[in-house]
C-alpha positions in Angstrom: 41.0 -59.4 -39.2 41.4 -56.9 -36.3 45.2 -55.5 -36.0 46.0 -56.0 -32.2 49.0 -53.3 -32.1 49.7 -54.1 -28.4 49.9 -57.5 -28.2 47.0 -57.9 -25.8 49.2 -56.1 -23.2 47.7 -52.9 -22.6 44.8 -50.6 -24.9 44.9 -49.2 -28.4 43.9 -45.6 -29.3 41.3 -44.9 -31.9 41.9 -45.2 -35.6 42.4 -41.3 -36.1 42.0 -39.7 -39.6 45.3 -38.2 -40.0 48.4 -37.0 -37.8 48.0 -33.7 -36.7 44.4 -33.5 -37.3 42.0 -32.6 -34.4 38.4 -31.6 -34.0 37.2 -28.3 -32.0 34.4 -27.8 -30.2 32.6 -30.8 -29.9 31.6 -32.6 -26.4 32.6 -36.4 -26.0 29.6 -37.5 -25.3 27.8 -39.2 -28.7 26.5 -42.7 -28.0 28.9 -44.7 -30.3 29.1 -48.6 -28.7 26.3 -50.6 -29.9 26.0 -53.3 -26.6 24.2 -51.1 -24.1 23.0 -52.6 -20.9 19.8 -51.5 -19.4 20.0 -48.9 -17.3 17.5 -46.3 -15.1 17.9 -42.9 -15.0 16.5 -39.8 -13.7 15.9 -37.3 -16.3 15.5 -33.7 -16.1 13.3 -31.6 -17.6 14.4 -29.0 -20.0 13.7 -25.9 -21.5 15.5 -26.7 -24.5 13.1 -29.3 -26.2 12.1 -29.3 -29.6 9.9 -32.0 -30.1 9.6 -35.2 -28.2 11.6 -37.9 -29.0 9.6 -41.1 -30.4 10.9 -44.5 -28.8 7.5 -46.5 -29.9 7.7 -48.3 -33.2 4.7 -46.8 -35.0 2.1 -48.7 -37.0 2.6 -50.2 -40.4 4.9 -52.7 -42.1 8.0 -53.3 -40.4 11.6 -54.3 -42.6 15.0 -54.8 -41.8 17.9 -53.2 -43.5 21.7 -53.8 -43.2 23.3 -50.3 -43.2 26.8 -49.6 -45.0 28.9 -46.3 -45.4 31.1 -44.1 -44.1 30.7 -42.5 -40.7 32.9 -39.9 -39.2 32.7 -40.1 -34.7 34.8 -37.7 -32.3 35.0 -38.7 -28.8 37.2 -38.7 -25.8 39.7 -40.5 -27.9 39.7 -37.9 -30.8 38.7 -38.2 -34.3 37.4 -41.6 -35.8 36.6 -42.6 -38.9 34.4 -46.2 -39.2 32.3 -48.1 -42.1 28.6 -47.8 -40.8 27.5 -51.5 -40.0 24.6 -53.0 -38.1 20.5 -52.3 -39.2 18.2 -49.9 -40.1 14.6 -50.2 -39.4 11.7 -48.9 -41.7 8.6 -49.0 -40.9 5.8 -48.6 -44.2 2.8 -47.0 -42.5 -0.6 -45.5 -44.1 -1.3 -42.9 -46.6 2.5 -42.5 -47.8 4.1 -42.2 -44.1 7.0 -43.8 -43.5 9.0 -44.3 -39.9 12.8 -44.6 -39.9 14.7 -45.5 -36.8 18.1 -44.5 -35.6 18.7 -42.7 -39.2 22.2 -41.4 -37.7 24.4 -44.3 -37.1 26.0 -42.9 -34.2 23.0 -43.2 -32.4 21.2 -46.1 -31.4 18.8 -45.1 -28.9 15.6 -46.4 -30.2 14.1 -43.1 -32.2 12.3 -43.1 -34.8 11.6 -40.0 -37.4 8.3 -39.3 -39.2 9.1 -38.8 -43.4 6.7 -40.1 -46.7 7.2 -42.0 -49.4 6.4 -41.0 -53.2 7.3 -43.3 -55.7 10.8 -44.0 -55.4 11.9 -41.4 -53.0 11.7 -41.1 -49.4 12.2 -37.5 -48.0 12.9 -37.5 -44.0 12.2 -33.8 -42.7 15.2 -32.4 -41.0 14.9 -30.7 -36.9 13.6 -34.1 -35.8 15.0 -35.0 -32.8 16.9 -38.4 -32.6 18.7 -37.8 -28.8 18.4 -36.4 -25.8 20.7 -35.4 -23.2 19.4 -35.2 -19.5 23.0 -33.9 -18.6 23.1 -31.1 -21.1 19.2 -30.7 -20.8 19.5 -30.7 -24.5 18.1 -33.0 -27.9 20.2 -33.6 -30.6 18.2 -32.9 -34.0 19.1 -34.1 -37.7 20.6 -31.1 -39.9 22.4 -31.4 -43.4 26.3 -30.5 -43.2 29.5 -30.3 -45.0 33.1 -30.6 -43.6 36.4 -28.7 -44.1 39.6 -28.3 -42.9 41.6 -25.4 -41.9 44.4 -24.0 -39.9 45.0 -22.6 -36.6 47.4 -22.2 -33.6 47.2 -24.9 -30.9 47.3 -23.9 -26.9 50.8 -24.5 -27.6 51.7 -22.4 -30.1 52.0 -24.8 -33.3 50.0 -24.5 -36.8 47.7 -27.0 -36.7 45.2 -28.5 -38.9 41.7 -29.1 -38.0 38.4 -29.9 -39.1 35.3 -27.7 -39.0 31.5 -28.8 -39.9 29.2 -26.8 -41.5 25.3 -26.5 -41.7 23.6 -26.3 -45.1 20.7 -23.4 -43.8 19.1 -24.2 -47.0 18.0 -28.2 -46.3 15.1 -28.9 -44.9 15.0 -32.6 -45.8 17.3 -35.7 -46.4 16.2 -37.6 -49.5 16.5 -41.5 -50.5 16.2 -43.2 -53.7 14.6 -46.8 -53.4 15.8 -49.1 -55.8 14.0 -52.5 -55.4 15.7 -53.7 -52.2 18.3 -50.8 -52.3 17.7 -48.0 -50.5 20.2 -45.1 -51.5 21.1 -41.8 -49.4 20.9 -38.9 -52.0 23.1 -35.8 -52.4 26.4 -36.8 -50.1 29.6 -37.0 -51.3 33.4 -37.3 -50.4 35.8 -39.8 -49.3 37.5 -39.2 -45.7 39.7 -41.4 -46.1 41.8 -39.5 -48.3 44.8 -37.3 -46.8 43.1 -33.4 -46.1 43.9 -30.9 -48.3 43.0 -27.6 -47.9 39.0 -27.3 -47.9 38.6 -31.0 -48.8 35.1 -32.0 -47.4 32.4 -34.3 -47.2 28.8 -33.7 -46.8 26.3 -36.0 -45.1 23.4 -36.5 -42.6 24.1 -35.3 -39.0 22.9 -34.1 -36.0 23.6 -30.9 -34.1 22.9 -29.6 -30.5 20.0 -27.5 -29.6 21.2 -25.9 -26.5 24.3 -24.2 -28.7 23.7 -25.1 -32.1 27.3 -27.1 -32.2 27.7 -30.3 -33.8 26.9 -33.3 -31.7 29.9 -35.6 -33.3 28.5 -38.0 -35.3 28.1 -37.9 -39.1 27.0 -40.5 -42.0 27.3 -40.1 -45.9 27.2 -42.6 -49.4 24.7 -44.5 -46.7 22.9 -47.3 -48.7 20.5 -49.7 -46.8 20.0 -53.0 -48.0 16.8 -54.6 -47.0 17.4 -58.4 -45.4 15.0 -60.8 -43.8 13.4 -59.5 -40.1 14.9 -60.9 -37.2 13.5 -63.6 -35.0 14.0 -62.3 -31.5 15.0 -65.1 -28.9 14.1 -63.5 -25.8 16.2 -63.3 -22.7 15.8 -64.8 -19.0 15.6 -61.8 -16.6 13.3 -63.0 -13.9 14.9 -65.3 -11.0 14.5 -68.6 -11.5 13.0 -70.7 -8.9 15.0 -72.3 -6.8 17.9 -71.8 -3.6 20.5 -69.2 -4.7 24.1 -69.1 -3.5 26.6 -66.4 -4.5 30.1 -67.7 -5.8 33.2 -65.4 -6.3 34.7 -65.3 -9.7 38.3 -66.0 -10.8 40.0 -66.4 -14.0 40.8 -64.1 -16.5 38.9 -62.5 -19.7 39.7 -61.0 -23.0 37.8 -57.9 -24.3 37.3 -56.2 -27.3 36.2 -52.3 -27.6 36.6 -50.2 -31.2 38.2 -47.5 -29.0 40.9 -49.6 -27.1 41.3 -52.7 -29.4 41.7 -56.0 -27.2 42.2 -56.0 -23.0 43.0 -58.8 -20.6 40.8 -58.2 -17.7 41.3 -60.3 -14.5 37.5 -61.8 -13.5 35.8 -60.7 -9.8 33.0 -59.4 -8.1 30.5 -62.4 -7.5 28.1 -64.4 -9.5 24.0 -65.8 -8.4 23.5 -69.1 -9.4 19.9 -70.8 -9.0 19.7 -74.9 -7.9 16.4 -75.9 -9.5 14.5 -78.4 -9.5 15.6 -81.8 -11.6 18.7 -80.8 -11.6 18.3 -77.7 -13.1 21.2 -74.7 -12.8 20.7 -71.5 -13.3 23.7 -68.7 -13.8 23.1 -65.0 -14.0 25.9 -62.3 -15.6 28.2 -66.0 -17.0 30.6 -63.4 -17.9 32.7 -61.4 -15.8 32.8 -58.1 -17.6 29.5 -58.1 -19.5 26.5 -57.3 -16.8 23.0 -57.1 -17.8 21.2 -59.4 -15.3 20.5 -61.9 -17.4 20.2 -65.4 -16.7 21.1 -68.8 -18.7 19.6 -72.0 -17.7 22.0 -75.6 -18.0 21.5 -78.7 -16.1 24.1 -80.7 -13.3 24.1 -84.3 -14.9 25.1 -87.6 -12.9 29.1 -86.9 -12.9 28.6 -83.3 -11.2 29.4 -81.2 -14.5 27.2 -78.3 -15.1 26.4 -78.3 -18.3 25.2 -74.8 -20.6 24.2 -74.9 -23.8 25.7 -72.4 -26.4 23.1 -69.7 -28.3 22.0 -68.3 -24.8 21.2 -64.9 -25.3 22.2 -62.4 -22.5 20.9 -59.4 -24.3 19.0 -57.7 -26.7 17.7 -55.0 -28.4 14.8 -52.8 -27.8 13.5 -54.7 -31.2 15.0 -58.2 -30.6 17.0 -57.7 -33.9 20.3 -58.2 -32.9 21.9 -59.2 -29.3 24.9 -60.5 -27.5 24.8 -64.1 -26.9 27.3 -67.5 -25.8 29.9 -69.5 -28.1 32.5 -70.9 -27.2 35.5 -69.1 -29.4 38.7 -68.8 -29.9 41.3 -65.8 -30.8 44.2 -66.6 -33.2 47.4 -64.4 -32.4 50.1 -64.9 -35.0 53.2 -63.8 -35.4 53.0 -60.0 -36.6 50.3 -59.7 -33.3 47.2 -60.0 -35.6 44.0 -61.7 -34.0 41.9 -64.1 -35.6 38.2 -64.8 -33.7 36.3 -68.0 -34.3 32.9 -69.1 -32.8 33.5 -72.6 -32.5 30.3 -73.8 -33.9 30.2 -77.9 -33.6 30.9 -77.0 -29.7 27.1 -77.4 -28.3 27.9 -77.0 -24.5 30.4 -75.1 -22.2 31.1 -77.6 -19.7 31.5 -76.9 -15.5 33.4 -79.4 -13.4 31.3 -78.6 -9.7 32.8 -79.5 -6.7 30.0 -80.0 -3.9 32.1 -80.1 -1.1 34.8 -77.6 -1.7 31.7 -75.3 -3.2 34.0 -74.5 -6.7 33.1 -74.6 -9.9 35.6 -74.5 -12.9 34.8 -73.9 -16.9 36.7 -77.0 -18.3 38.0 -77.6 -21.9 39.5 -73.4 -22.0 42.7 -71.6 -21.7 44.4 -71.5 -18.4 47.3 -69.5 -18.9 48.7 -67.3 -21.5 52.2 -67.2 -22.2 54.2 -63.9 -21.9 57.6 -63.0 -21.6 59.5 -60.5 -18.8 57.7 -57.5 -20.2 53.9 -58.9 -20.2 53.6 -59.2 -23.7 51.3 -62.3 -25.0 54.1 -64.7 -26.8 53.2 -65.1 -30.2 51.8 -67.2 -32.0 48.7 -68.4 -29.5 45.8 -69.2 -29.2 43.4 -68.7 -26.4 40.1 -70.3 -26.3 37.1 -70.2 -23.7 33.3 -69.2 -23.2 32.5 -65.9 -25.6 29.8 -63.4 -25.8 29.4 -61.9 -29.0 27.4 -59.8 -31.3 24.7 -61.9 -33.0 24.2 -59.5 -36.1 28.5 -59.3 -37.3 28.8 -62.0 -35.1 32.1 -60.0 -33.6 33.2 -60.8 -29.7 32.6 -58.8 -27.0 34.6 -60.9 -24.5 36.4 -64.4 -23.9 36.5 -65.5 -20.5 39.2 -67.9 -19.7 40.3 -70.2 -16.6 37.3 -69.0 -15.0 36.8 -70.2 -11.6 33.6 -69.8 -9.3 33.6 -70.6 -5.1 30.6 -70.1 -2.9 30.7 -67.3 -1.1 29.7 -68.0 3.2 29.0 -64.4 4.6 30.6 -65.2 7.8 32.7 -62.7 9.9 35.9 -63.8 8.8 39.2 -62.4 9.9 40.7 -61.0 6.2 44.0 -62.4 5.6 46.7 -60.0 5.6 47.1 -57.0 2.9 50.7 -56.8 0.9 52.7 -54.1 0.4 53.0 -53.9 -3.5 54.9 -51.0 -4.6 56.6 -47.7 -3.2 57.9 -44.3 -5.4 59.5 -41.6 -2.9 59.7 -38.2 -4.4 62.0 -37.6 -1.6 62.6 -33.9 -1.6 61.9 -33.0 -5.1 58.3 -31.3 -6.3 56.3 -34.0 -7.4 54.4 -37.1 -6.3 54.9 -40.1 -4.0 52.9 -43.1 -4.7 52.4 -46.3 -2.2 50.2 -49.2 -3.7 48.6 -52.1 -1.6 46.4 -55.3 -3.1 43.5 -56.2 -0.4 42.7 -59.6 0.1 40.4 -61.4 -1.4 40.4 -64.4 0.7 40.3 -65.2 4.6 43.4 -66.6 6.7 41.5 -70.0 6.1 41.9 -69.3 2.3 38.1 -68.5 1.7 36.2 -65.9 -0.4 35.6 -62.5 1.4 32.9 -59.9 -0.4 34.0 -56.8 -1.3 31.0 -55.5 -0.2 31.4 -55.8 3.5 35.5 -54.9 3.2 37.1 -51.5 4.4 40.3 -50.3 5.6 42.2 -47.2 7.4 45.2 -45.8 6.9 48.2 -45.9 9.4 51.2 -43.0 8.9 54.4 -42.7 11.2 56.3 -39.7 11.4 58.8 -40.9 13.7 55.8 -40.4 16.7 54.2 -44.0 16.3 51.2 -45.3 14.4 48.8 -42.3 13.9 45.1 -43.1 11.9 45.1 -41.0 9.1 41.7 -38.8 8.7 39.3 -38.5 5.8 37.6 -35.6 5.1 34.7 -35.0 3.1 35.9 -31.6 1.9 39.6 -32.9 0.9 38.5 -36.4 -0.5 35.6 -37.2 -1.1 31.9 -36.4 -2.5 30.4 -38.8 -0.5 30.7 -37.5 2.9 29.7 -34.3 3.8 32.3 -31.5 4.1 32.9 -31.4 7.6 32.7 -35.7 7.9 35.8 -37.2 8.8 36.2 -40.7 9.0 39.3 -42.6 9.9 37.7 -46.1 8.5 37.2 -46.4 4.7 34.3 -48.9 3.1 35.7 -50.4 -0.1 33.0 -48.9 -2.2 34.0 -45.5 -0.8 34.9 -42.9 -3.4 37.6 -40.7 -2.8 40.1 -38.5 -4.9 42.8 -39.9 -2.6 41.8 -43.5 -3.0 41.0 -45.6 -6.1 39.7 -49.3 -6.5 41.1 -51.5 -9.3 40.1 -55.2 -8.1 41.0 -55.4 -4.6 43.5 -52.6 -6.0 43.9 -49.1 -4.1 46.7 -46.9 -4.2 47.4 -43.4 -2.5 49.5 -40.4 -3.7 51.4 -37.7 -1.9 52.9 -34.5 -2.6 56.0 -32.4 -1.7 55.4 -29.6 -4.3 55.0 -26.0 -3.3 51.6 -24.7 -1.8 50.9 -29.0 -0.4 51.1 -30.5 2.9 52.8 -34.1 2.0 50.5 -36.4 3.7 53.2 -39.1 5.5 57.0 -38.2 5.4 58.1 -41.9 6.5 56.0 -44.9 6.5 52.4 -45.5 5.4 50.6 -48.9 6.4 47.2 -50.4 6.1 44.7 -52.4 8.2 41.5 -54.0 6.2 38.0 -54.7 8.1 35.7 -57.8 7.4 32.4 -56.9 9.2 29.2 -59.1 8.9 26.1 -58.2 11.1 28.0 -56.0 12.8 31.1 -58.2 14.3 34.0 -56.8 12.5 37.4 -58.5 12.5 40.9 -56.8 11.6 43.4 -58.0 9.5 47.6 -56.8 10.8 48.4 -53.6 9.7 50.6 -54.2 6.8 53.4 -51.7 6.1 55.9 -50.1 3.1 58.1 -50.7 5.8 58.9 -53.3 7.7 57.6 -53.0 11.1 57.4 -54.9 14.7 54.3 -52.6 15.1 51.0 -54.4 15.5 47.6 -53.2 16.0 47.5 -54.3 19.8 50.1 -51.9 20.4 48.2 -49.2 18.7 45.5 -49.8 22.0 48.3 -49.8 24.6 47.0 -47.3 27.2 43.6 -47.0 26.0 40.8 -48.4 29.1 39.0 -51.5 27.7 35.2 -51.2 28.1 34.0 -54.6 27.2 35.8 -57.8 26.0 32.9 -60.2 24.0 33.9 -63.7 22.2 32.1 -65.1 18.7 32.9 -68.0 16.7 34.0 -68.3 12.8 29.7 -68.1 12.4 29.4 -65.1 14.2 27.5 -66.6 17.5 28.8 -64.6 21.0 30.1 -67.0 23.2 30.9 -67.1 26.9 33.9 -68.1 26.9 36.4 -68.7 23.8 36.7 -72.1 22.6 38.5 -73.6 19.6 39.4 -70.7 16.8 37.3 -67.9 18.5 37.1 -63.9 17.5 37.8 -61.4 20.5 36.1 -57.9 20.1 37.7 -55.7 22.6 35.8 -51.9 23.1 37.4 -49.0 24.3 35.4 -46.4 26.8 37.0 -44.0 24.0 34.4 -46.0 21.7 37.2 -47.9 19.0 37.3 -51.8 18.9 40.0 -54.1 18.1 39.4 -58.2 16.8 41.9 -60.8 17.1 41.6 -64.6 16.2 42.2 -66.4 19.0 42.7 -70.6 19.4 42.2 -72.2 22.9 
């Protein structure tokens, strides 16, 4: 039962080995989480190779193990100590060879090591590389090591204890013992779960960088392998159905879990493809808003219009097909103390859709629309909060619960975007620090329909005292995406800056009054958001901190209008403007301006 310190109200840290105790010298970047989605990637080549990494399963008799022991993991989140879980992957080959994969639990990217078998012990040569690193143009090769502890001075000037690793020169293999359907990691020792004293250590299998020698952060010792029946892989739908696809918007909200941050509530968006088939046939790709891997699960639309998905859908799996992440409906348990409970729900066969043809919705039924918390945010306790779950297949633990999830087709129409709000304001006045403005963008036209992210931007308004004024982006101030002397006054959603970030529909700005900056507004800060489709863009008001009488029409007073044009709510120009009609004005200075107009 997984302690949930936080009462699903914000993230936990990582179980750390002791107060006080740190790590030096080791880079963040070990591949610890087991659910990785596919991916593409450009790698570089390197002049730091030792031997080629082998992702192939070699030839020979293939069995399964279930892994246990202690492991020992630093990352961004310091110092963590874990039991090893999840398989281990043999393969008996000819002529005494023998093939282990992934033999360092912290990574789990497919290699597999050369080593023989003679009688009852298996020796694994040590060097073999088991990761590489296209950012550090680096491998990551197995050595033999031994912890320890000692003291030293912090950057801030306090004793501090830390722990160093230590490379045994004189290994130049890692030995098991097979005992029937036991297979047993010789010559490590210690238990890190103990408190440190001085010089207290372990010694394990590890794996060290090749570009600087330094330890690459993961470590495994008392490892024991237990061999268990192979696992049937049950394949996963990646190809697009056949069929007419529409694009819905998500709502609702999910639960996730992460072994650094402990359980999240996330709130669901973006958009979701769903295939109409043939015979009634339905079709949904990514069914769950924070897990992506572009997989699709097939269900059926019966008489009564309810979409109906059967559980045991797999959305992902291994390179192998060992182990995967796949749908349940489940449950989470919070009592009293904040401890969670999570149960797969097994005698429930079907997550269940109620689909609305002419409003274009769809809604999961039968889940957890709302979770109580009090003034602060915290979940009430006890609860329980139930809905559509993707989970591991192998420990069978969740990766996420989606709740109250909502789904509405998505018209790519040029919209006018309803209105922005003002969230939230912090004035450093005249002190040295930061000012902070937040605004939420809308997710929804003034007729109450889904807008796409995608095709949403924004600019920034200031006034000094002087009137409205655009505020400028520069590629050498904000942003890596714009070349350094780019300046652009009008922002795509997607746009990274360090001035901007997006949470959601979320973006929020800071400013400074501390020595050496130039604040960037003094009085009031506003916002105008952009919905442009095939080129006809219409404008939301510009929405203030503030409260203003200034609208963007009076930003154009003075300008000389070029050209006035006229579309309907399908984008389709018009001669003259007839019912609830968009007017594009241009300026000979080159800037537009769109307002909804009803005749």
């Amino acid at each position: 039962m997984k302690r949930l310190s936080v009462l699903l109200a914000g993230l936990a840290v990582a179980i750390t080995v002791s107060a006080g105790v740190q790590l030096k010298n080791v880079r963040p970047d070990a591949k610890n989480h087991k659910f990785v989605a596919p991916t593409t990637k450009m790698v570089k080549k390197s002049t730091n190779r030792i031997n080629a990494i082998v992702s192939e399963q070699p030839e020979g008799e293939l069995k399964t193990y279930n892994r246990s022991g202690e492991s020992m993991v630093n990352s961004l989140f310091g110092l963590s100590l874990s039991e090893q879980s999840g398989k281990c992957y043999i393969v008996y080959g000819e002529d005494g060879k023998i093939y282990m994969k992934d033999p360092v639990s912290g990574y789990t990217e497919g290699a597999w090591v050369e080593g023989t078998i003679e009688g009852d012990i298996i020796s694994i040569p040590l060097g073999q590389s088991v990761y590489y690193s296209d950012y550090y143009e680096a491998d990551v090769v197995l050595r033999w090591a031994t912890t320890y502890t000692y003291e030293d001075y912090d950057d801030y000037g306090e004793l501090t204890t830390y722990i160093g690793i230590e490379y045994d020169e004189r290994a130049t293999e890692v030995q098991y013992q097979v005992d029937g359907d036991v297979i047993t990691m010789l010559g490590s020792d210690g238990d890190m779960y103990a408190e440190f004293p001085n010089n207290y250590c372990a010694t394990g299998l590890t794996a060290q960088w090749t570009d600087d020698d330094s330890w690459s952060g993961n470590m495994d010792w008392n490892t024991v392998l237990t061999w268990t029946e192979n696992y049937v892989p049950h394949g996963v739908l990646m190809d697009q159905p056949e069929g007419e696809m529409l694009t819905y918007t998500r709502g609702g909200e999910y639960v996730g879990y992460d072994s650094y941050y402990g359980y999240y509530f996330g709130t669901a968006s973006g958009k979701m493809n769903i295939v109409w088939g043939e015979d009634g046939k339905v079709y949904m790709q990514d069914p769950f808003a924070g897990v992506s891997t572009g997989a699709w699960v097939e269900g059926y639309l019966d008489q009564d219009n309810f979409i109906r998905v059967p559980m045991g859908q797999y959305i992902y799996e291994n390179i192998d097909g060992e182990w995967g992440a796949a749908m349940a409906w489940g449950t989470l348990e919070v009592d009293e103390e904040g401890y969670v409970t999570e149960v797969i729900n097994s005698d429930v066969e079907e997550a269940v859709f109620a689909f609305d043809p002419e409003a274009g919705t769809i809604t999961l039924l039968d889940c957890t629309t709302e979770v109580p918390v009090d003034d602060e945010g915290y979940v009430i306790t006890p609860t329980s909060i139930s809905g559509l779950m993707c989970y591991y297949t192998d420990d069978l633990s969740m990766i996420e619960l989606d709740f109250g999830s909502t789904m509405k087709e998505l018209h790519l129409v040029p919209a006018v975007p309803a209105d922005p709000t003002a969230d939230e304001w912090y004035d450093c006045g005249d002190e040295s620090g930061f000012s902070k403005f937040y605004f939420t963008l809308p997710t929804e036209d003034v007729d109450g329909n889904p807008l796409d992210a995608e095709y949403i931007s924004y600019s920034i308004f200031v006034d000094n005292g002087d009137g409205p004024e655009l505020f400028e982006f520069s590629g050498e101030d904000y942003t890596f995406d714009l070349a350094a002397d780019e300046v652009i006054t009008e922002v795509p959603y997607s746009l990274y800056t360090n001035a901007v970030d997006f949470k959601s529909y979320f973006v929020y700005m800071y400013r400074t009054n501390a020595e050496g900056y130039e604040p960037l507004f003094t009085e009031n800060i506003g916002i105008q958001v952009y919905y442009t489709i095939d080129g006809v863009s219409n404008a939301s008001n510009i929405v203030w901190l503030y409260p203003t009488d200034t609208k963007v029409n009076e930003l154009n007073a003075g300008k000389t209008v070029a050209n006035v044009r006229y579309f309907n709510v399908a984008g389709q120009e018009m001669a003259q403007p007839e019912g609830m009609t968009i007017q594009v004005t241009t300026y000979t200075d080159g800037t537009t301006s769109a307002v909804k107009v009803v005749k």
